[in-house]
C-alpha positions as CSV (number, residue, x, y, z in Angstrom):
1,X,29.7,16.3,20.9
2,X,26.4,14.4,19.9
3,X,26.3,10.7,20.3
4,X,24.1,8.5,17.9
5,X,23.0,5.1,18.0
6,X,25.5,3.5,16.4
7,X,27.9,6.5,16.4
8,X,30.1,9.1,18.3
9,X,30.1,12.2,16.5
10,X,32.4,15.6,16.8
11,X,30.5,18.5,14.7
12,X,32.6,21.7,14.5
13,X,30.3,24.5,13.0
14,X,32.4,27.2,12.3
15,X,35.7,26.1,10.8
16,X,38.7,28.7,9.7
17,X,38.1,27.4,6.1
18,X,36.0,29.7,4.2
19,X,34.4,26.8,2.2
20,X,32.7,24.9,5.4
21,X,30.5,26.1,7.4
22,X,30.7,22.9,9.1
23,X,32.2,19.7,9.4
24,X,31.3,16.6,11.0
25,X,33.4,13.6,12.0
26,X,32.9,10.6,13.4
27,X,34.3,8.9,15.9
28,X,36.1,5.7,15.7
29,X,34.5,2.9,18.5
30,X,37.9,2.3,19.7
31,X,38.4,6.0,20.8
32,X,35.1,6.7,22.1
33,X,36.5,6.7,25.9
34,X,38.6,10.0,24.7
35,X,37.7,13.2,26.4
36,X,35.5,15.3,24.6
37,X,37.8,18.1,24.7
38,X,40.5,16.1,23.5
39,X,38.3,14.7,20.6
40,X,36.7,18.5,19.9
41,X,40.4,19.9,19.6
42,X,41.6,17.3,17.3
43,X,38.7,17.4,15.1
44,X,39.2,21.5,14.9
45,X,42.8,21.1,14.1
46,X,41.5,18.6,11.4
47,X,39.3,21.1,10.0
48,X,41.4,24.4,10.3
49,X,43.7,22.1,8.4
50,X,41.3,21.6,5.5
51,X,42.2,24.5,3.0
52,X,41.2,25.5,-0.6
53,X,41.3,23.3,-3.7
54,X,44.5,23.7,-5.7
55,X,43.8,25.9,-8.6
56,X,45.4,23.4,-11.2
57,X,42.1,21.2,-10.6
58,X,39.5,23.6,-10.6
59,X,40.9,24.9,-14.3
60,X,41.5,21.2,-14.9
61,X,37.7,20.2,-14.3
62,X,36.4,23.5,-16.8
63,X,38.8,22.9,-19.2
64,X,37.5,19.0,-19.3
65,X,34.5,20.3,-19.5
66,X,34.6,22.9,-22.4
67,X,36.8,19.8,-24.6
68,X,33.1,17.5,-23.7
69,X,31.0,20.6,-24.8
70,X,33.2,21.5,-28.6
71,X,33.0,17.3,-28.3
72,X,29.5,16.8,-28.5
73,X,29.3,19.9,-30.6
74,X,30.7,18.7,-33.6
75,X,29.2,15.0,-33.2
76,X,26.1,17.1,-33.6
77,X,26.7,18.8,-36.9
78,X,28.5,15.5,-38.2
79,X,25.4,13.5,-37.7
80,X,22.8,16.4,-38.9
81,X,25.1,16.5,-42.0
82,X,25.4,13.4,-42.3
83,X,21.6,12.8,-42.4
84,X,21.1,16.0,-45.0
85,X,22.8,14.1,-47.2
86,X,21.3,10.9,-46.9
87,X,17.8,12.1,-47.1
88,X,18.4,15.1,-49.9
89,X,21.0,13.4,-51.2
């Protein structure tokens, strides 16, 4: 457990979540008396807890971003055309 300044803080460094290699929480004022073995065991519940992003968001997030992409895409070639014309006419 480090303290800070202003702050209590609980670092676990090697969580069962493949995606961390580590988290850090901070401590609430009011619970600062806790035991630190209390605190660390609650925080690595907390973190063991902590689990991989549903699936449905990652495919959400490309597929967002391919719509942006063909988006932009065709703004493109409307305005290029649209200039063509305008200056060959």
């Amino acid at each position: 457990m480090l303290k800070g300044v202003n702050h209590q803080v609980v670092e676990v460094t090697k969580p069962s979540c493949e995606y961390f290699e580590r988290v850090i929480f901070f401590v609430k004022p009011e619970f600062s008396s806790v035991s630190e073995g209390t605190l660390r065991e609650r925080a690595s519940e907390i973190a063991s807890d902590a689990g991989v992003p549903p699936p449905s968001k990652v495919r959400k997030s490309r597929i967002l971003l391919a719509v942006r992409l063909l988006s932009a895409a065709w703004v493109g070639a409307a305005v290029t055309i649209l200039v063509s014309k305008l200056i060959y006419g």
